[in-house]
C-alpha positions as CSV (number, residue, x, y, z in Angstrom):
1,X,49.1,113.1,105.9
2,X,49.3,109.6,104.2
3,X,51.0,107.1,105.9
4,X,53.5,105.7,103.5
5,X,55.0,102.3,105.2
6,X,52.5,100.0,106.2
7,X,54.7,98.8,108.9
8,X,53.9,101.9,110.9
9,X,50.8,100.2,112.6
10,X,52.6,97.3,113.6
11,X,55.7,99.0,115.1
12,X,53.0,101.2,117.5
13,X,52.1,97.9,118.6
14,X,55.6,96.7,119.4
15,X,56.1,100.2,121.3
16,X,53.1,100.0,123.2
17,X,53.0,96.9,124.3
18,X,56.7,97.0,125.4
19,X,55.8,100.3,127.0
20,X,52.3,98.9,128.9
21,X,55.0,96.6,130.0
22,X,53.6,93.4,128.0
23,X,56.8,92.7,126.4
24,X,59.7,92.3,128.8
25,X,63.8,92.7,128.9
26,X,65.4,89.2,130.0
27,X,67.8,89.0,132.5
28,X,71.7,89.5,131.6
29,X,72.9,90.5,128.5
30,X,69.8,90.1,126.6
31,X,66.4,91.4,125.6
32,X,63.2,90.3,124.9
33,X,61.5,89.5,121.5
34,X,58.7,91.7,120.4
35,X,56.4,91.1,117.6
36,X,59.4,91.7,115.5
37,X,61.3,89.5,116.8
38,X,64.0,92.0,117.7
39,X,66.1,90.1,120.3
40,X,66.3,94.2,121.9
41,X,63.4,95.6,120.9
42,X,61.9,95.8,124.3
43,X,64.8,97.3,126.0
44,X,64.6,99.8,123.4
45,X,61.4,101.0,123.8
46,X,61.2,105.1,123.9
47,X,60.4,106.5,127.2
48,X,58.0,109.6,126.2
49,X,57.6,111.1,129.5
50,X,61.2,111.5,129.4
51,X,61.6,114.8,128.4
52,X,62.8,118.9,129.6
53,X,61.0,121.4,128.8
54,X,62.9,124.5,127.6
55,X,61.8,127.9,126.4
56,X,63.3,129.6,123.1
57,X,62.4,132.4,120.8
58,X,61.3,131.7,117.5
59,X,60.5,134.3,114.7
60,X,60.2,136.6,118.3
61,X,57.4,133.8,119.6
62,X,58.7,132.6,123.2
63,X,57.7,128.9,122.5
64,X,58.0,125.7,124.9
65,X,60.0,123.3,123.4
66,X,60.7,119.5,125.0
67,X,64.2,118.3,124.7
68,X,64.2,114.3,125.7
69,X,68.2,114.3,126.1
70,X,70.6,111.4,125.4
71,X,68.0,108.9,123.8
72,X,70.7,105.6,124.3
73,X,69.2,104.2,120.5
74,X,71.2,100.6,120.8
75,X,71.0,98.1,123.9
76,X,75.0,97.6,123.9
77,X,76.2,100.7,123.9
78,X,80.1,101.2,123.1
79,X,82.1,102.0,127.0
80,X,83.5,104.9,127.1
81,X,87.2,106.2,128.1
82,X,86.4,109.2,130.5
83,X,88.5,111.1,128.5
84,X,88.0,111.3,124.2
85,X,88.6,114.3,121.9
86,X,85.8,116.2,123.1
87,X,87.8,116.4,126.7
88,X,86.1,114.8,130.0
89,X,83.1,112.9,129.0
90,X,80.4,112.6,131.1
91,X,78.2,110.2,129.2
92,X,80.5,107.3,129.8
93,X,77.8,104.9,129.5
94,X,76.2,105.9,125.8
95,X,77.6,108.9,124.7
96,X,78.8,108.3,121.4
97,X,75.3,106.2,120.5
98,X,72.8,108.7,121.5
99,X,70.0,111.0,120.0
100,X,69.1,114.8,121.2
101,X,65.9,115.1,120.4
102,X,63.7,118.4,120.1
103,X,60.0,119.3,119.0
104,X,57.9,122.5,120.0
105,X,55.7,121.5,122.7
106,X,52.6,122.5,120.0
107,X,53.6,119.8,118.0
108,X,54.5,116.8,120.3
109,X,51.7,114.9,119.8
110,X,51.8,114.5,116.6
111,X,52.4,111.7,114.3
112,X,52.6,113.1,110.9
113,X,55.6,115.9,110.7
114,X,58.7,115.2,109.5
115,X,61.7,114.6,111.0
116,X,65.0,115.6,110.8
117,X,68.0,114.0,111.7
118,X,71.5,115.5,111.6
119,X,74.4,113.4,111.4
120,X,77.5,115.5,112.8
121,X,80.5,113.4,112.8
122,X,83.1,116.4,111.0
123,X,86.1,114.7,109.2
124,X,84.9,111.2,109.9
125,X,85.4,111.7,114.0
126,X,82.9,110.5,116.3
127,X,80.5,112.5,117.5
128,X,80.2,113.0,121.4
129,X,76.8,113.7,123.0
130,X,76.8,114.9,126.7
131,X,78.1,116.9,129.3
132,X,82.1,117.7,129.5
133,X,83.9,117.8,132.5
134,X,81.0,117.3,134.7
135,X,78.1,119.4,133.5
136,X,75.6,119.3,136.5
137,X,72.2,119.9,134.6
138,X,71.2,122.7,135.5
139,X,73.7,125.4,134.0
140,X,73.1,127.1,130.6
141,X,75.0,125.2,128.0
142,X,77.8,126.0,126.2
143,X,80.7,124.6,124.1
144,X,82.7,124.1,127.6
145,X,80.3,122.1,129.6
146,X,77.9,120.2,126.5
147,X,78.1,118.7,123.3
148,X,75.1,118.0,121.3
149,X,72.7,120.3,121.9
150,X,71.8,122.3,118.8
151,X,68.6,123.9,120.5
152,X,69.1,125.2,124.0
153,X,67.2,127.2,126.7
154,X,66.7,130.8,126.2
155,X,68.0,130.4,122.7
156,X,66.3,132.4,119.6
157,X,65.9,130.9,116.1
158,X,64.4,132.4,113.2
159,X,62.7,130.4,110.5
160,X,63.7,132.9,107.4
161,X,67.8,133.2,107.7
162,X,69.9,130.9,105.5
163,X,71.9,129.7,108.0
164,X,69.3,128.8,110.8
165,X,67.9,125.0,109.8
166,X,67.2,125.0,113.7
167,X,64.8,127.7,113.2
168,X,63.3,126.4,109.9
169,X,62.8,122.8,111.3
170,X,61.0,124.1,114.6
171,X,59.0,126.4,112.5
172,X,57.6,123.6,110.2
173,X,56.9,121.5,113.2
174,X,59.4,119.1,112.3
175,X,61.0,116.8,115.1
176,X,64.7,118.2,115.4
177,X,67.1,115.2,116.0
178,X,71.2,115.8,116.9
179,X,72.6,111.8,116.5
180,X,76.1,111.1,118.4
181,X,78.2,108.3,116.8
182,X,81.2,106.4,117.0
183,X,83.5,107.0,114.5
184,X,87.7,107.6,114.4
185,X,88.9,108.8,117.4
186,X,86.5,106.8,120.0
187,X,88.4,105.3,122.6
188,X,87.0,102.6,125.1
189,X,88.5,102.2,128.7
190,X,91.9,99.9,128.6
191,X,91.1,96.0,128.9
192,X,87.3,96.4,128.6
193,X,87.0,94.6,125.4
194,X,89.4,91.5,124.0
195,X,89.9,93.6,120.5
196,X,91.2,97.1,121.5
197,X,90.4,100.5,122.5
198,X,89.6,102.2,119.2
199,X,85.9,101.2,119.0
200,X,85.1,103.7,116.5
201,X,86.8,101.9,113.1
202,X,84.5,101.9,110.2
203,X,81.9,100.9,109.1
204,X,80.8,101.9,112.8
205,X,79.6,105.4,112.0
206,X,77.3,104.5,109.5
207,X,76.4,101.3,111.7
208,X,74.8,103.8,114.3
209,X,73.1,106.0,111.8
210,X,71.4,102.8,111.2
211,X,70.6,101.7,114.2
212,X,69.0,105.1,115.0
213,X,67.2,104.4,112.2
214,X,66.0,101.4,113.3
215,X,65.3,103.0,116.6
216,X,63.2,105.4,115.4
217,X,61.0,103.1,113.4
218,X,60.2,100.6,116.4
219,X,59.0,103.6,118.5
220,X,57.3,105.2,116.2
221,X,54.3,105.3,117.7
222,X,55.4,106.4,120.8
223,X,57.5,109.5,119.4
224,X,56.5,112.8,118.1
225,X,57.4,112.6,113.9
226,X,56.8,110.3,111.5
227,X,59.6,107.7,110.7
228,X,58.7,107.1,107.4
229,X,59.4,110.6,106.9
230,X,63.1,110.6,108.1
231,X,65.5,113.5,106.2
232,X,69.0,113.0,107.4
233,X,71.2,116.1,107.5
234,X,75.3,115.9,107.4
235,X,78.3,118.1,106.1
236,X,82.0,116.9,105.4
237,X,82.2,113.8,107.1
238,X,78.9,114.2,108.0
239,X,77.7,114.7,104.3
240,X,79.6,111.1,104.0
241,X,77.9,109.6,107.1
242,X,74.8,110.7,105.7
243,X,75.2,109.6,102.2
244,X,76.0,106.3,103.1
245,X,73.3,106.0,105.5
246,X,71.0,107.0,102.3
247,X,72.7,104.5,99.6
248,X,72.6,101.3,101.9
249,X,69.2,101.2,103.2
250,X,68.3,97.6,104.3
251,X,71.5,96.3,102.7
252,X,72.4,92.8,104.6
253,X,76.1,93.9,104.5
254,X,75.7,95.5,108.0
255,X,73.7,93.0,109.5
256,X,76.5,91.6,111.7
257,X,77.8,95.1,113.1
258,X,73.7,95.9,114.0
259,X,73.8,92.7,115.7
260,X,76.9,93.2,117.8
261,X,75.7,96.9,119.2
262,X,72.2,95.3,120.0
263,X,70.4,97.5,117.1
264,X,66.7,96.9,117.1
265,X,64.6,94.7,114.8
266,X,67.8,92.0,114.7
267,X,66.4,88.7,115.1
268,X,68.6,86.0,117.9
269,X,70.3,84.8,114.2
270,X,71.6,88.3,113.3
271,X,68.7,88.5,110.8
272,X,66.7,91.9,110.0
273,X,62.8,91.4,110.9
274,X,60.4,93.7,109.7
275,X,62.3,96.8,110.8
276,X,63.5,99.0,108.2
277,X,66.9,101.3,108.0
278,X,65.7,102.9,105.0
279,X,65.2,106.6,105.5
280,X,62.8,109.3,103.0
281,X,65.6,111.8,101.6
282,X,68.7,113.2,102.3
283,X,70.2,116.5,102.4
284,X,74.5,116.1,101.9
285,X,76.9,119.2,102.2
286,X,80.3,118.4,100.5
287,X,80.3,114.4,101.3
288,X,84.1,113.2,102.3
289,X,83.0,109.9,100.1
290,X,84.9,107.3,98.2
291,X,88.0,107.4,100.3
292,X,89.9,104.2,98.8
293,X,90.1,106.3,95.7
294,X,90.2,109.6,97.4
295,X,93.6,110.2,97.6
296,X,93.8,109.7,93.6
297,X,91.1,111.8,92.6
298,X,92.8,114.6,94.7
299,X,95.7,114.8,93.2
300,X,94.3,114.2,89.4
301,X,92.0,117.7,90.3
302,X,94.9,119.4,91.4
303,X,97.5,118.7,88.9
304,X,95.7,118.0,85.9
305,X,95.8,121.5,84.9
306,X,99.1,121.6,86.7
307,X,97.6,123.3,89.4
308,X,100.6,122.6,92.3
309,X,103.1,123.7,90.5
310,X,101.3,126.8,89.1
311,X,100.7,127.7,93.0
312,X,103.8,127.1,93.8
313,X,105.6,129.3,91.2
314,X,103.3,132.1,92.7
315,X,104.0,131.1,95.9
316,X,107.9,131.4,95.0
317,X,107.4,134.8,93.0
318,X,105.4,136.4,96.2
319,X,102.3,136.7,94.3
320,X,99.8,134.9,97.2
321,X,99.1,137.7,99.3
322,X,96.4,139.6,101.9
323,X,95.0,142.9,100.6
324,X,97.6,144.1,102.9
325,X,100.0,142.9,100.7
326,X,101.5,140.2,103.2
327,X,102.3,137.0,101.7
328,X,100.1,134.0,102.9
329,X,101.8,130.7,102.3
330,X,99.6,128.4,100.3
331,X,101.8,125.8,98.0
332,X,102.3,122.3,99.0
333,X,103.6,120.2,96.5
334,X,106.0,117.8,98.8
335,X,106.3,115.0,96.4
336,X,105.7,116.1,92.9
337,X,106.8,112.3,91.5
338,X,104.1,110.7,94.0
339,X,101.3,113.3,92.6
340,X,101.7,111.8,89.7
341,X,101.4,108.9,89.9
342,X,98.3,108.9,91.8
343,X,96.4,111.5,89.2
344,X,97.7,108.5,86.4
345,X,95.8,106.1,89.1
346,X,92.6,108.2,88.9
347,X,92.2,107.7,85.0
348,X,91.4,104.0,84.6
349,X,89.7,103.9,87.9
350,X,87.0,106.8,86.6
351,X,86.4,104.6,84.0
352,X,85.8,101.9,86.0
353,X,83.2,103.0,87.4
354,X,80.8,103.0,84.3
355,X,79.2,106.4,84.8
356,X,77.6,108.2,81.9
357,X,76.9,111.9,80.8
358,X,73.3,113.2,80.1
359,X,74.2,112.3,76.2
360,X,75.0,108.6,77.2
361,X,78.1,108.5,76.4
362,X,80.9,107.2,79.4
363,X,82.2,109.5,82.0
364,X,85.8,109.8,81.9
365,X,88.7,111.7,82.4
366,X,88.6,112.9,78.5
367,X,85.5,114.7,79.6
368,X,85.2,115.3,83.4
369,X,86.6,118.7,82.9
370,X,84.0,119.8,80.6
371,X,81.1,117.9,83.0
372,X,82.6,119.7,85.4
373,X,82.9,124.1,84.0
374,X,79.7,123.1,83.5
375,X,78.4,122.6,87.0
376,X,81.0,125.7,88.3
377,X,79.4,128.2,85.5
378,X,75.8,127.1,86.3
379,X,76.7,128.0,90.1
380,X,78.3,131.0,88.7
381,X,75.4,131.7,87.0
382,X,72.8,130.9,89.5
383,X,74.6,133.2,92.2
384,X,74.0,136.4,90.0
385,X,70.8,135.6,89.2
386,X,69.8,135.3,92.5
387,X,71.2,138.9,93.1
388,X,74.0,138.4,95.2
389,X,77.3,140.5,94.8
390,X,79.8,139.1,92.2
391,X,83.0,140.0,91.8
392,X,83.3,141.2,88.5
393,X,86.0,139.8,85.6
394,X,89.3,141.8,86.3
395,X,88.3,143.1,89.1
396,X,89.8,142.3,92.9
397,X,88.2,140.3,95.3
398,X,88.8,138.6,98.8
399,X,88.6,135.3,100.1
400,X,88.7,133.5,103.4
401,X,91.2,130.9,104.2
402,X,88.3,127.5,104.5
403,X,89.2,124.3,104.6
404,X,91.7,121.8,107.0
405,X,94.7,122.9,107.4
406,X,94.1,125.3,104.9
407,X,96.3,128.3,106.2
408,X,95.2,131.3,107.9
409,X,94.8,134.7,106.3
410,X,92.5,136.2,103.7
411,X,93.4,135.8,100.4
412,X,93.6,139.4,98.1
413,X,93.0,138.1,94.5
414,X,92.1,139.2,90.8
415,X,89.2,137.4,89.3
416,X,91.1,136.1,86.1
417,X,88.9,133.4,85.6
418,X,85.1,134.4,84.9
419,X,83.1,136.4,83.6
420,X,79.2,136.9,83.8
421,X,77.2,139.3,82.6
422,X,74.0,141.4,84.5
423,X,71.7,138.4,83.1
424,X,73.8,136.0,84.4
425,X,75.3,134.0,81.6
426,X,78.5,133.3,81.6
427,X,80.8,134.2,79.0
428,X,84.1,133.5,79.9
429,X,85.9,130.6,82.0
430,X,89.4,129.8,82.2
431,X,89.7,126.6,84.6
432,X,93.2,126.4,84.6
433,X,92.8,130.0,86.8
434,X,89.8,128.7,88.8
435,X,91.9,125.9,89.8
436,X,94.4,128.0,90.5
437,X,92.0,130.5,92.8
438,X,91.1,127.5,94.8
439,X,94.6,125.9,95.3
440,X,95.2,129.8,96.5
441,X,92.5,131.0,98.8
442,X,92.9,127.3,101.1
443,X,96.1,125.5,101.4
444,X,95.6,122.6,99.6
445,X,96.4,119.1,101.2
446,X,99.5,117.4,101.2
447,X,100.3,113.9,99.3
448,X,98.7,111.5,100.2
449,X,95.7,113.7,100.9
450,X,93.5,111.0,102.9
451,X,95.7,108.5,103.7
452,X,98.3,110.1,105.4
453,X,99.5,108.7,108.7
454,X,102.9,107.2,108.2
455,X,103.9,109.3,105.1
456,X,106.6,111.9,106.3
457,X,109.3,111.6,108.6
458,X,107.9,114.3,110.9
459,X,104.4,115.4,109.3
460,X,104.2,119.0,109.5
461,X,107.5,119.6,110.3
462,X,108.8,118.0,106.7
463,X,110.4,120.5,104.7
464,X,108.8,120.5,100.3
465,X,110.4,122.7,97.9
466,X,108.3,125.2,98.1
467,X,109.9,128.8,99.2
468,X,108.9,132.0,100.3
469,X,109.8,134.8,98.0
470,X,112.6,135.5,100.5
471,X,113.2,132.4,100.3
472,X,111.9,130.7,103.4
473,X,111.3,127.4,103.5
474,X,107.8,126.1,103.4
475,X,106.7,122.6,105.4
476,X,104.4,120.4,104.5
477,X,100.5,120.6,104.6
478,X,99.7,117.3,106.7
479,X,96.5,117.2,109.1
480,X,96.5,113.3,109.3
481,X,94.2,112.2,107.0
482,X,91.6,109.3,108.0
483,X,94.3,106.4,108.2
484,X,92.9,106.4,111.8
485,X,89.1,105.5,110.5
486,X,90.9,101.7,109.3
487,X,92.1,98.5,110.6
488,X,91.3,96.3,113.6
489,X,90.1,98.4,117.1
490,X,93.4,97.0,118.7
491,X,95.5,99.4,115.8
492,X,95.4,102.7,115.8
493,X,95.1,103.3,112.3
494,X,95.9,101.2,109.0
495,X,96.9,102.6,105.8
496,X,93.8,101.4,103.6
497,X,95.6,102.6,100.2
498,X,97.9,100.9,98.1
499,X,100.3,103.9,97.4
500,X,100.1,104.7,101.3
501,X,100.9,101.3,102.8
502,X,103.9,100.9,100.4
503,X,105.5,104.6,100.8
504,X,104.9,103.8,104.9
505,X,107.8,105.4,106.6
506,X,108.1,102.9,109.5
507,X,107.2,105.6,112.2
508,X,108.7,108.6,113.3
509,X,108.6,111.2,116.0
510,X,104.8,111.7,115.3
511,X,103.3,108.6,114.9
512,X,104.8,105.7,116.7
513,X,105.6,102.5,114.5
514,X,102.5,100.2,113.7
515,X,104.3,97.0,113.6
516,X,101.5,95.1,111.5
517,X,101.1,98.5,109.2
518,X,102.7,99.0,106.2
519,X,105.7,97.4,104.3
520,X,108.6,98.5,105.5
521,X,107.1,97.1,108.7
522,X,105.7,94.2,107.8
523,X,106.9,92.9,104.5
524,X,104.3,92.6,102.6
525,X,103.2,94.9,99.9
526,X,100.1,95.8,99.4
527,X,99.4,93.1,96.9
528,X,100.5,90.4,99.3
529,X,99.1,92.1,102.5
530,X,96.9,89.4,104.5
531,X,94.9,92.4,105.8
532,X,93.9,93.9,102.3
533,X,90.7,91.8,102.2
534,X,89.9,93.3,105.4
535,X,90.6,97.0,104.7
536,X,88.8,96.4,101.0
537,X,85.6,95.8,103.1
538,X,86.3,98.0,105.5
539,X,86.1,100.9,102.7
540,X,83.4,99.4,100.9
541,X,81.4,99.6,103.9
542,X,81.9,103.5,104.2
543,X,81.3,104.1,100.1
544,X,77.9,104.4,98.3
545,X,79.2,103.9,95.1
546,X,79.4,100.1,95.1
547,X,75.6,100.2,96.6
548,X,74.1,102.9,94.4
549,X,71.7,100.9,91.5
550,X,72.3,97.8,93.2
551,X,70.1,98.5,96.3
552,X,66.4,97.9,97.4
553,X,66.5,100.2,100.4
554,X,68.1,103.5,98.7
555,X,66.7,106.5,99.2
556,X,64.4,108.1,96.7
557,X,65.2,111.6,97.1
558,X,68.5,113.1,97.7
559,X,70.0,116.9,97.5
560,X,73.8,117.6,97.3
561,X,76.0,120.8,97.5
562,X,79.6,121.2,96.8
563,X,80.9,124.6,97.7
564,X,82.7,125.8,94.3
565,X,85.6,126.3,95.9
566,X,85.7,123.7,98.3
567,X,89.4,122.4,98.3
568,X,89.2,119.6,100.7
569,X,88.4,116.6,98.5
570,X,88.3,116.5,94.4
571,X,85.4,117.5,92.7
572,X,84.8,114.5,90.9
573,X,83.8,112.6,94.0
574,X,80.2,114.3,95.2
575,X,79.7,114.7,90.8
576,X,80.3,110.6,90.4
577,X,77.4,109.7,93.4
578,X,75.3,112.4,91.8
579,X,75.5,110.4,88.1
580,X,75.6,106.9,89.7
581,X,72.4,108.4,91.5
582,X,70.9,109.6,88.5
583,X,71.1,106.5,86.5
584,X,69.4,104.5,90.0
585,X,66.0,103.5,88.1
586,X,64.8,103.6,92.1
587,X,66.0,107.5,92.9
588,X,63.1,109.6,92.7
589,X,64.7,112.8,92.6
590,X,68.6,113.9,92.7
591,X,69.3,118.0,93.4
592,X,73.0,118.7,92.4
593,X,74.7,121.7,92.0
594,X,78.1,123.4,93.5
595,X,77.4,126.4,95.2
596,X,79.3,129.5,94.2
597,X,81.5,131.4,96.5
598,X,81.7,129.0,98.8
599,X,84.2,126.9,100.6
600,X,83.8,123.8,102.6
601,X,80.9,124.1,104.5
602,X,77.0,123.4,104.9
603,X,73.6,124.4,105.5
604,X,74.3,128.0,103.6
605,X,71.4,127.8,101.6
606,X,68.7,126.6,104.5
607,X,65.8,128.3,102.6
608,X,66.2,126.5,99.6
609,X,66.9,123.4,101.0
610,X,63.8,123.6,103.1
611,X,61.6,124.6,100.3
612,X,63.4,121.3,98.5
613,X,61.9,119.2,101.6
614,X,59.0,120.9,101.8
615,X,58.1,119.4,97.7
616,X,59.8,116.2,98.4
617,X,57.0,115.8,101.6
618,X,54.5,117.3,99.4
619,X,55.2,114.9,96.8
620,X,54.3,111.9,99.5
621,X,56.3,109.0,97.9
């Protein structure tokens, strides 16, 4: 196929030579320069005989497949604590900066198929990649002993299911990439480094992506795939990781954080040589994006239509119940008052952000609900068509419980809310009952929904006034939130919000007080907080929105999916990147649509994305 980037020939030569041993590491903490002048470009270089060989079943083919495990894609890697989230580590030494990477033995010497790189850091944690509690190497893998490894021996894929993108990648040759990062909830050993323990604050998640990135295009020659033909992968946090990674290609902004992890193609002056972060097209499942105005769009969704207290009347009358007729508890409105004020929040910042419909005219609050029935009927409309089962106007239905923290139990309800004929058009919606379905069949979060830590005096056990029908009390919805994702490494989270660093409780039995966090600890409001600057960038760093149209480096072709009744952020948020994409005079192609029936969750509809790649490819720019 045609080669694309230029700089392909040029970054062989870098790889070869370092690999032929031409181009040497320097002693201590350094690296040598290559041609690029990548201060660590020849400790990076790619290591192909490096590699297992595993056997797995595709489409009933028993086919060899190398696995070249724990590619270490950045010359400092982060030190680890032996113990983080995923348990006992045993990567201690590069396991949050690592790459799994997998390509049929058929197709290993090529140079031309794509590759695909999923980014898997759920709910903004970091992503471990290696064995747990001592793994010795040789034992199958499972979900006790390794993390990481999508593709295993004596595993079977099939390239046809819509839930398989293992099997579809393999089957198209493409080179099958897992990439650990850092991200909330890394810890580094006690003492090791003069800023704290929590290495993984933003924008470090989306600083890895990068510098796999990067990584990827210096050894290019050396690697099975084509770098220039890089289609990043994510969901949830994931979807944001991946987003992010797509909207800031090249963007100077991160320079400094590639420097500091010894990213390759950064010059001895924290400069970018020739080395590009830019990657072909991405493919985002519900993107946890835009979280400095997350928690505001959340509650506008939810309680513009009055959607909390319309739950929670239900919830009170015993109407939210399995098909067993058990009542599931799903209202959580703690803080009515706050709710408010946040959705009030939402409606000068939308128009902020200059966005426009297809007719030109501003995106706004006055007409995001209409923008939005819109998108929810099409998916409504493109379910039936496609001939799966829809549960017909008036008629009862069941839905699992999907989301965080979104309660447990299948929801029993009546589909009061659409109606679409055996053509698929739809001819009747009432979103006020939609809204309500969602709020119903997942818990929905509790106030404020991102930035949480320090809100409550004891979290989950704070009591709302919300009732059983037998009157039972009903606690609060909290799962944390991504306080944890802000401020310096030495804190172990900052508010980042204005409404959550003012309402900051102090501490309490769950989260012990952060003495430079909040006001009631500090002093300072949010206005007059010396850190604000700080967290402002911090954000920035992890949102696309202030990059879309105003980057070089963006990616040209991007495909996003919102389940319809996904609950765990507001639907505005993956429906503003799509319009800010769409008016990018340098996005090729955006694919948008909500996807019916389906919560929050990704890689559903692998046959149709895959077919979506395959034209992007096809398409060769």
């Amino acid at each position: 196929m045609t080669q694309h980037f230029p700089l392909r020939t040029l970054a062989g030569t870098v790889a070869a030579l370092t690999a032929a041993g031409i181009l040497t590491a320097c002693g201590g903490g350094g690296g040598g320069s290559s041609l690029f002048g990548g201060v660590y470009d020849s400790q990076l270089a790619f290591d192909k005989s490096k590699y297992t060989t595993i056997t797995v079943t595709l489409d009933g083919v028993s086919t060899p497949v190398r696995w070249y495990r724990e590619v270490c894609y950045v010359a400092k890697p982060m030190k680890l604590a032996p113990t983080q989230s995923a348990g006992a580590v045993d990567n201690q030494a590069c396991g949050y900066q690592n790459m799994n990477i997998f390509v049929r033995e058929v197709d290993a010497a090529r140079q031309d198929n794509a590759i695909l790189l999923n980014v898997n850091n759920a709910g903004w944690l970091a992503s471990y990649q290696g064995g747990k509690g001592g793994w010795n190497g040789t034992d199958a893998i499972t979900s006790a002993n390794y993390s990481g490894a999508d593709i295993v021996n004596g595993g079977s894929y099939v390239s046809n299911s819509d839930t398989d993108k293992k099997g579809a990648a393999l089957a198209r040759g493409f080179v099958y990439i897992n990439m650990a990062s850092r991200s909330r909830g890394a810890v580094a050993p006690a003492g090791v480094y003069t800023d704290g323990i929590y290495q993984g604050k933003a924008p470090a998640a989306i600083v890895d992506a990068k510098a796999a990135v990067r990584y990827l295009r210096l050894n290019d020659s050396l690697m099975p795939g084509n770098a220039s033909r890089i289609v990043v992968n994510g969901t949830s946090g994931g979807g944001a990781q991946s987003t992010q990674l797509g909207a800031t290609g090249d963007s100077t902004d991160y320079l400094p954080y590639l420097k500091a992890v010894g990213a390759a193609g950064i010059d001895i002056n924290g400069n970018s040589t020739t080395l590009s972060d830019k990657v072909y097209a991405v493919v985002a499942y519900c993107p946890i994006q835009d979280l400095g105005s997350a928690d505001l769009a959340y509650e506008w969704m939810f309680n513009v239509l009055n959607t909390r207290s319309l739950v929670s009347a239900d919830q009170k009358a015993g109407l939210i119940v399995d098909a067993n007729g058990n009542e599931l508890v799903r209202a959580s409105n703690p803080d009515p008052s706050g709710s408010a004020t946040l959705m009030n929040k939402f409606v000068a910042y939308q128009a902020s952000l200059g966005l426009k419909n297809d007719d030109g005219s501003a995106l706004t609050t006055d007409n995001m609900l209409t923008a939005l029935q819109s998108e929810i009927t099409k998916a409504a409309s493109a379910y039936v068509k496609s001939g799966k089962a829809f549960v017909a106007y008036n008629a009862n239905g069941s839905a699992a419980a999907n989301g965080v923290a979104g309660g447990s139990g299948t929801l029993y309800y009546k589909n009061d809310f659409i109606n679409v004929d055996a053509s698929g058009a739809v001819t009747f919606f009432n979103f006020s009952n939609y809204l309500k379905f969602v709020a119903k069949q997942a818990r929905l979060k509790a106030l404020p929904a991102f930035d949480q830590l320090g809100q409550t005096p004891a979290l989950a056990a704070t009591a709302t006034s919300d009732t059983t029908k037998a009157g039972a009390t009903i606690y609060g919805n909290y799962s944390g939130g991504e306080s944890n994702l802000f401020g310096t490494a030495a804190q172990v989270y900052s508010n980042f919000t204005e409404y959550a660093w003012n309402n900051n409780n102090g501490g309490d039995a769950i989260n012990a007080t952060q003495s430079d966090v909040g006001l009631k600890n500090t002093g300072y409001t949010w206005a007059s907080n010396p850190q604000q600057a700080y967290l402002l960038n911090q954000y920035k760093l992890i949102n696309a929105l202030p990059y879309i149209g105003k980057t070089d480096g963006i990616t040209p072709h991007w495909r996003i999916r919102v389940g319809a009744r996904d609950r765990d952020t507001s639907f505005t948020v993956a429906y503003n990147i799509s319009r800010a994409l769409k008016a990018d005079t340098k996005v090729k192609n955006v694919d948008y649509a909500l996807f019916w029936d389906q919560g929050h969750a990704g890689n559903y509809d692998v046959q149709d994305a895959f077919n979506w790649i395959d034209q992007r490819l096809a398409a060769g720019n």
